[in-house]
Structure formats: structure tokens, C-alpha cells
N, C-alpha and C positions, 0 to 999 in steps of 0.2 A: 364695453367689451373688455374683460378682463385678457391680461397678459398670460399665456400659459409659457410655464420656466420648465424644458425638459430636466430632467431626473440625468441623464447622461444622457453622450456626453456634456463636456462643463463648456458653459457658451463663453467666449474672451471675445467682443468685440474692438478691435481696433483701427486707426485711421494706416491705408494702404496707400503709403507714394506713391505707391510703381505706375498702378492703373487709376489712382485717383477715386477709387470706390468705398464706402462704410461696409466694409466686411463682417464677416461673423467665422473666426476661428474658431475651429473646435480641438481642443486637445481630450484625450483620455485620461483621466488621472492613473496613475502607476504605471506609466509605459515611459519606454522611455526612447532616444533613440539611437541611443550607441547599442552595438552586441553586446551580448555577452564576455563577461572576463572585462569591459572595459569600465567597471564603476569604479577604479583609485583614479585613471585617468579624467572619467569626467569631471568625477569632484575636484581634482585638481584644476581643469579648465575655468568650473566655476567660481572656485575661492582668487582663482586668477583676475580673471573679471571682475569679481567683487573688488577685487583690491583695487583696480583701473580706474573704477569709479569712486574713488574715495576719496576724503579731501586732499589728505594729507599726497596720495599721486600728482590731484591736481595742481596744489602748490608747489610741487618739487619740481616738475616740469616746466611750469610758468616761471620760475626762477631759471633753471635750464634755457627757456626759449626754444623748451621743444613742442610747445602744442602751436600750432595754428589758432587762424580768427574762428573754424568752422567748428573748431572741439573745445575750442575756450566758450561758446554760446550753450554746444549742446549739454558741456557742464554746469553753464549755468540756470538752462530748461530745466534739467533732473534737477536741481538744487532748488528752484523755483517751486517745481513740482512738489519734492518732500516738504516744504513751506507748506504748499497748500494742503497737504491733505495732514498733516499732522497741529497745524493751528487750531482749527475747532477745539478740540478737545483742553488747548491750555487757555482756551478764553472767558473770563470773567467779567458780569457785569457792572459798570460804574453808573446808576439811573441820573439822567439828567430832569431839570423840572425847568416848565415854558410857561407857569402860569395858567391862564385861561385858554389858550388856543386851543382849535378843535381838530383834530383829525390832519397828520403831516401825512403827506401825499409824496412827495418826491425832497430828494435829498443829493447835493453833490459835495464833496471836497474842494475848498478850492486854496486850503495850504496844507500844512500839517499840523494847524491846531482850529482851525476854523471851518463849519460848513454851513452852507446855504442851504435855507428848507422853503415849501412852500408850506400853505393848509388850503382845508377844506372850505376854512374862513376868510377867505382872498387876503393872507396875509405870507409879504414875502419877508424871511430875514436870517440875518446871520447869526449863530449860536457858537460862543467857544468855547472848546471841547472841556480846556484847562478852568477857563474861571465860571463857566455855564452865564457869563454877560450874551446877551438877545440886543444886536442890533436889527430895527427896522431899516428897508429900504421899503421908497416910495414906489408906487406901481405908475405903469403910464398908462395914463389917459386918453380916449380916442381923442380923432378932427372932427372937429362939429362940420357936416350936418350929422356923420355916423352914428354919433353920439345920442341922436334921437330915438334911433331903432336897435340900438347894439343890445345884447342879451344879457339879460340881468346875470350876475355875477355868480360863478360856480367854481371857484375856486383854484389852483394853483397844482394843475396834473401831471405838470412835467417838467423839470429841468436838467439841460443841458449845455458842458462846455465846449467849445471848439475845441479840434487836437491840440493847436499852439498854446490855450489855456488863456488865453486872447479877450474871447468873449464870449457874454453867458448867454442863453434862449430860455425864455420861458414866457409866461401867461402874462397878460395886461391886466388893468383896472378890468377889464371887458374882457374876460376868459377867453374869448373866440379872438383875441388878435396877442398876435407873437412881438413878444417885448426883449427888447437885445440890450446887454449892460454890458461895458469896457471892463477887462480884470487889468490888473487886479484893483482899480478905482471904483470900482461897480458903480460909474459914470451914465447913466442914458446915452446910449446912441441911437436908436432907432424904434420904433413901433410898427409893423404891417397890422394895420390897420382898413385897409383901402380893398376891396374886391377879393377878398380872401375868403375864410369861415366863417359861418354862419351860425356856429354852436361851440362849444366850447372846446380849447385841443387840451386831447387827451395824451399827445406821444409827441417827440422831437428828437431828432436825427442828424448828426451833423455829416455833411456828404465830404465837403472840403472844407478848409478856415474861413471861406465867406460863404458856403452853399450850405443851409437849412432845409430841411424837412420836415415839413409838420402835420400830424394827423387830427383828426376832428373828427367827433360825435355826429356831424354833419355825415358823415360816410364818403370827405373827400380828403385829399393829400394835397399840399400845395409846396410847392418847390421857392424858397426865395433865396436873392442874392442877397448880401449884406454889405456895402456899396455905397460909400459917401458919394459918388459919381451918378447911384441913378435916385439919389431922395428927391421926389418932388416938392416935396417944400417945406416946411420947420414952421414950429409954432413954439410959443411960450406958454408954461403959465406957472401960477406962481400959489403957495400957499403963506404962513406964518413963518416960517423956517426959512424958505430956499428957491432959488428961482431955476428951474430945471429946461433944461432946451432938449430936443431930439427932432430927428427928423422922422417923416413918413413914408412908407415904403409901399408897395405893391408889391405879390406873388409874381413871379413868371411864368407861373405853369401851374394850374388847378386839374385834378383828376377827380374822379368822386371811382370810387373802389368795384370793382365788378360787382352785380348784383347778381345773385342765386337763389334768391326768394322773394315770395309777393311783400312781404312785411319789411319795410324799409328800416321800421324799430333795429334789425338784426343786421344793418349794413354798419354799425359805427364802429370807425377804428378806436383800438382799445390800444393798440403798441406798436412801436416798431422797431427793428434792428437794421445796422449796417453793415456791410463786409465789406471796406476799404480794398482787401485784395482781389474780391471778385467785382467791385463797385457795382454790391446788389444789395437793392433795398427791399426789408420783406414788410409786410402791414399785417396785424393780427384784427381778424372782424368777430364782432359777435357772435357773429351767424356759424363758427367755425371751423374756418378758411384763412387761408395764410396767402398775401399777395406779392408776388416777387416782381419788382422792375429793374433794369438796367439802369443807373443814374449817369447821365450825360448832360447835355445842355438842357438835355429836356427826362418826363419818367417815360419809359419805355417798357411796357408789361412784358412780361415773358409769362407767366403762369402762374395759375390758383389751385392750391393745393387743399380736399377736405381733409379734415383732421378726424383722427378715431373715437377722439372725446371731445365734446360740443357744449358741452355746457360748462360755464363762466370762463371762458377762457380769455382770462387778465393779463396777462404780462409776457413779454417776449424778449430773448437774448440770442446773441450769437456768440457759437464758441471759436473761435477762431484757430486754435491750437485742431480740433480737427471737423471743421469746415462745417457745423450741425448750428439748425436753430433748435432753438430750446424753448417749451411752450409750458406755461404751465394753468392749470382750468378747475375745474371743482374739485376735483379728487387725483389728480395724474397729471403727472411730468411726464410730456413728449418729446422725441426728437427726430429732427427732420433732415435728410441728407437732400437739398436743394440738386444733386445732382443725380440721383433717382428718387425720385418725391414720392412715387405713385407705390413701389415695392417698400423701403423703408424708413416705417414709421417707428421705433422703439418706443414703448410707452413705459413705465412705473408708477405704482399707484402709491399716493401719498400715506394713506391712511391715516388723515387728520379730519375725521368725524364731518367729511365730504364740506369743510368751512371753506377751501378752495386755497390755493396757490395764490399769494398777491403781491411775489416779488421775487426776482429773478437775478443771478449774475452768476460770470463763470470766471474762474483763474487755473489754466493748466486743465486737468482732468475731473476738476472739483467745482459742482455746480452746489450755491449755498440757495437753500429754498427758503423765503420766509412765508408763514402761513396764516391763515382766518383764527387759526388757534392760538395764536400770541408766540410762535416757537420758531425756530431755526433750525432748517434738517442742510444736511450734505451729502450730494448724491457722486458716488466717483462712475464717469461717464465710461470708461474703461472695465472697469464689471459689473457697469448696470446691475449698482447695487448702493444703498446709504449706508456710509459710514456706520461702524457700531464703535458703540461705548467698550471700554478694555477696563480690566478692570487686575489688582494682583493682590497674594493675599502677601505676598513677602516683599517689601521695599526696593530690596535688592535685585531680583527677578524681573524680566521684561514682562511688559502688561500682556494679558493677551486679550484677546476680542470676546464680549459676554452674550453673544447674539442679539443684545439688546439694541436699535437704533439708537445713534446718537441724537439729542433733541437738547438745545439749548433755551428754555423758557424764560420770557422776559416777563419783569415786574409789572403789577397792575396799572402803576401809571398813575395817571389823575382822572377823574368824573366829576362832573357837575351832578349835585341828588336836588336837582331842581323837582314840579309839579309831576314833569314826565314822566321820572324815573319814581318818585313817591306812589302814583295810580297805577303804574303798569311792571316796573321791573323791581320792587323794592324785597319778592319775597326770593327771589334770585339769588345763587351763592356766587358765581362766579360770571364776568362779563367778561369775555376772551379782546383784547386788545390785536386786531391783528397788524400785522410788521407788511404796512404798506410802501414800505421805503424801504432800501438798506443800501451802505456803499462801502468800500476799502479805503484805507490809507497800508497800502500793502509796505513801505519802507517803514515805518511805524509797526507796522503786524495790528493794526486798529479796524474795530468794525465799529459803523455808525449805524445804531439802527434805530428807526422811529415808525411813528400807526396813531394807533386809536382806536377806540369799541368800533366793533364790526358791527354792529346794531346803526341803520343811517339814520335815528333821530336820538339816539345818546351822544352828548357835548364831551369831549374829554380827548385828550392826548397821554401820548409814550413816546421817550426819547431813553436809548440809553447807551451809553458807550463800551464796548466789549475790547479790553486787551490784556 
């Protein structure tokens, strides 16, 4: 279902305090709303304001000690903001190389020159940005008897840090149980291993510093505590290196996700997002549907919302600045106002050759898309519209916008040209690398981005740093 954009007037959607609704402004371009006779005044109002928000006001003031704590923030939101939406455009790629690994899936920060990645090839580890040195960490291993039936390995879908920065979540030896690491010692603390998932998780959610949430291809959510008070019991074992201890945990609360069709293929959770301020969890399903619960002691559904566009839909953020999930699926970035679900849905359509949306995040107004096509687009949520490229012919001159999308293309990366790739892809010119990961180091102004052939039996990775 394509988006239709009236001609006039010009749509400004913005977030509304008053009433708490996702509105849609309309202004008419050339009108204006002083009388007549009153255009030296306006202009004057305006260059007034303009100046208000300027740096140079805000430092004078702050030496003054005449702003408050509430205009010292909101200067620092607009300041935040112009970051975000003017960084794209000054970022350059620095390619990192991992060797042989296949396919990076997920990706956090966990200083200012180090991050932690998963793959496809159940390996977890840490990359630094400065020297590109790959430390492994060890994965954890179920408790036997689990270990007899646990599900052959599929790799490394999800990582995540607690707010404190405390501790990490992510995938075990055994994809289907959630592996917790102490920061910044990336120590073993725990494994939920025990009556949990049954398939592999694909999404993690931190609710509070010890409350997790984790999604599975299973098509269930399980809520756990993280809790030296409820591990029932610890186990060793040991390789050539090192002798590793953790304890074993249990879920508190398993859901498996509303089901809306006969085909159970179409119930698995693909992602999930959290809103701390509204402490509401949403789940993105194949099938899609978006699942909203309350997170309390236990999950508490509130509602399932369809989505306009149903096919691939990967990956899920929440914007927090104004209160929208953000979806994104084969061809189109959706947006969802959780507080009228059913009337607005916003869509835009990617137009990356339907490879699909495969990674998600928002800062301020500025949602960065990564794609199946190897590229990076930025879509500003406030004119539901992507970023264009600016372009001047005179040095001196301010850029101005060439109607062109802004598209940041990463390097090919690495490939294996094993048997596979020699029989079936060898007459092929180009193999799009898509950016299954991406993350900020926003005090840096640094983007981390990393993928692999979109192709699921081509071997091969992409890592590269943008600043």
C-alpha cells in the first residue's frame, strides 16, 4: 500500500504535549500570520529568536546565571538535534577486517574505543575500533541434562547492555538460552538456560538493571530476573585456558505472542523495543504485528497492532523524543503512535530495490536506516522525509539540498569464493553486504557499522567505522 503525499497543503507532523496525540500540521506555504503592513516587525521577531537560540545567548546567560535547569536542557535537546541531523553527511568510512567470520548480527558499545559483536557463526567478541585487535569471549554452556536436547547453534541475534552499563545479555553456546556477562570484566554471571526457549532468541530488552526480556523464534517472550539470590545452582567447567563459573537461572514469566494465523512459521519474534517512560514493551512478529505489554512484575498484554506493510519486517526501535515505534520491513519505514495505533500508522518507502530494512535506531528526530543494499539512509521523523545530499558550487556559499537522498555506501567487505560461490554466484558483479547491525558512540560523533552478504549461504563479513 503505497503512501499518498498530498501536493498541498505541506504535511509537518509533530509530537503534541498538550493532548499527547501524533498530530499532522498543516501550514500553507506563503501565508503568513501577521496583517498586513506587519512584515519589518515579523522579521524582526524572527531574527530575534534566531538569536535566542544561539550559542553565543546561551553562553552569555549561563555565565549570567540567568537560564534555569529547564532552558539549559532544551538548549541542549536543539543542540543535540542539529548533531543529529547534520553528522551524516560529514561521515567517513574507516573499513575494519575480522578475518574469517561470517555474518555480524548485533553490535553494542561498551567504551569509547571498544565493541562487542556477535556472528552468525556463534562467535562472541570484542573488536577495537583504534587497533582493529578481535578479542574472543567464551560462550556459556548449558546444565546437562539440557544439553542433550538443546538446539543446534544459530548464532548470536542480540546484544544488549543494562542502563547502568553493568551487564551484558546475549546468546549462549546454545542460542536458545540467554547469557549474562559482568562489564566492564565481561566476567560470566549467569546462563537462563532452564525452562525458557526453545529456539533460538532473536531480540533482548532490558526492562530495569536486573529485568531482561527476551524474544525467540519460538514465538514466546520470557521475562527474567538477573539475581545472585535466585540462581539455583552453579556448575564449572573448564577448557585449556580457564576455568569459568556462573550460575543457572530460570525465566519468571514465559508468554508465547498472540497468534493471528494458522501458520505458526509466522508467529516468531524478530525484535523488540522498550519505553522506560511508559514501561511498555513492544514485540515485532513475522506475521506483521506489533505486541504491546505493560512490564511489571509480570508481562501484561495491552494490544496487537497490524502493520500496513507485512512482509520482512526485521527490526524494531522506539523513539523516545516523540513516543513512535519505528518499524522497519521489505521496502518501508513505519511509524507507530502506541497511543492511537489503529488511525496512525505513517509509512515511507525505502526504495532500496525491496532488499528490506535490517537495522534500526533513532537520536532526536533522526532515524538512521541500514539496508539489504550495503547503505545507510536518515530519515527526519519530523518531515517524514530522508535526508538529501546538499551539494555548492562555490566553497564559500552555504550547501543547499540537491534533491538527491542522502545514501552512505559501505565497502564490500570480505567473502569466502569457496565451491558455492565458484557454481552458482561467480558470474555476479556485485554481492550487496547488508548492515545488519549498526550502533553510536554519540560523544565521539562515531558510527559502528557491521552485516555480511545478504545471500544466507554466502561466508563473508563487513565491519566499518564511520567518523
Amino acid at each position: 500500500m503505497a503512501e499518498q503525499q498530498p501536493s498541498s497543503p505541506k504535511v509537518i507532523p509533530e509530537e503534541e504535549e498538550r493532548n499527547g496525540d501524533w498530530t499532522t500540521k498543516f501550514s500553507s506555504l506563503g501565508s503568513g500570520a501577521a496583517g498586513q503592513g506587519d512584515g519589518p516587525v515579523v522579521a524582526k521577531l524572527q531574527k530575534r529568536q534566531a538569536a535566542r537560540r544561539s550559542l553565543v545567548h546561551y553562553l552569555k546567560l549561563r555565565e549570567m546565571g540567568a537560564w534555569d535547569l529547564a532552558k539549559v536542557r532544551g538548549f541542549e535537546g536543539d543542540m543535540q538535534g542539529y548533531v543529529a541531523q547534520r553528522l551524516p553527511e560529514m561521515l567517513r568510512e574507516r573499513q575494519l577486517f575480522l578475518g574469517t567470520l561470517n555474518k555480524v548480527y548485533a553490535s553494542q558499545w561498551l567504551n569509547t574505543r571498544q565493541v562487542v559483536c556477535g556472528t552468525k557463526c556463534n562467535t562472541l567478541f570484542v573488536v577495537d575500533v583504534h587497533t582493529g585487535h578481535i578479542k574472543h569471549l567464551p560462550l556459556l554452556r548449558d546444565m546437562a541434562p539440557y544439553v542433550a536436547w538443546a538446539q543446534p547453534t544459530r548464532g548470536i541475534h542480540a546484544i544488549e547492555l543494562n542502563p547502568s552499563g553493568t551487564l551484558l545479555a546475549t546468546g549462549g553456546k546454545n542460542s536458545s538460552s540467554l547469557a549474562v556477562y559482568q562489564l566492564p570484566s565481561l566476567k560470566p554471571f549467569c546462563l537462563g538456560d532452564r525452562e525458557g526457549h526453545t529456539d533460538w532468541i532473536s531480540a533482548i530488552a532490558w526492562v530495569t538493571d536486573t529485568v531482561a526480556v527476551s524474544g525467540s523464534r519460538d514465538g514466546t517472550v520470557a521475562l527474567w530476573r538477573i539475581n545472585s539470590d535466585m540462581f539455583t545452582g552453579s556448575i564449572t567447567w573448564h577448557n585449556d585456558r580457564e576455568l569459568l563459573m556462573y550460575g543457572h537461572i530460570r525465566p519468571i514469566f514465559v508468554e508465547a505472542i498472540p497468534t493471528t494465523s494458522n501458520t505458526m512459521d509466522n508467529q516468531k519474534v524478530r525484535a523488540l523495543a522498550f519505553s522506560a517512560k511508559n514501561q511498555e514493551l513492544g514485540a515485532l512478529s513475522l506475521d506483521g504485528y506489533i505486541h504491546l505489554w505493560k512490564t511489571e512484575n509480570h508481562l501484561s498484554r495491552l494490544q496487537s497492532v497490524r502493520l500496513p506493510h507485512c512482509r520482512e519486517n526485521l527490526c524494531l526501535t522506539y523513539s523516545d523524543e516523540f513516543s513512535l515505534y519505528v518499524v522497519g520491513s521489505q521496502s518501508h519505514i513505519s511509524f507507530l503512535d502506541p497511543r492511537q495505533p489503529q488511525q496512525n500508522i505513517q509509512s515511507m518507502c525505502s526504495h532500496e530495490r525491496s532488499l528490506g530494512v535490517h537495522s534500526l535506531s533513532t537520536c532526536q528526530h533522526i532515524v538512521t536506516v541500514g539496508t539489504g543494499q550495503g547503505s545507510l539512509l536518515f530519515c527526519d521523523i519530523r518531515a517524514q522525509k530522508f535526508l538529501e545530499e546538499k551539494s555548492s558550487p562555490d566553497t564559500d556559499a552555504i550547501p543547499s539540498p540537491t534533491g538527491k537522498k542522502l545514501k552512505l555506501s559501505c565497502s564490500r567487505g570480505w567473502l569466502i569464493h569457496d565451491d558455492l560461490w565458484v557454481n552458482s554466484y561467480i558470474g555476479m558483479q556485485e554481492f550487496p553486504n547488508a548492515v545488519y547491525t549498526h550502533c553510536y558512540n554519540w560523544p565521539e560523533l562515531k558510527l559502528f557499522v557491521a552485516g555480511g552478504p545478504l545471500h544466507s549461504d554466502l561466508y563473508g563479513n563487513y565491519v566499518g567505522l564511520w567518523s
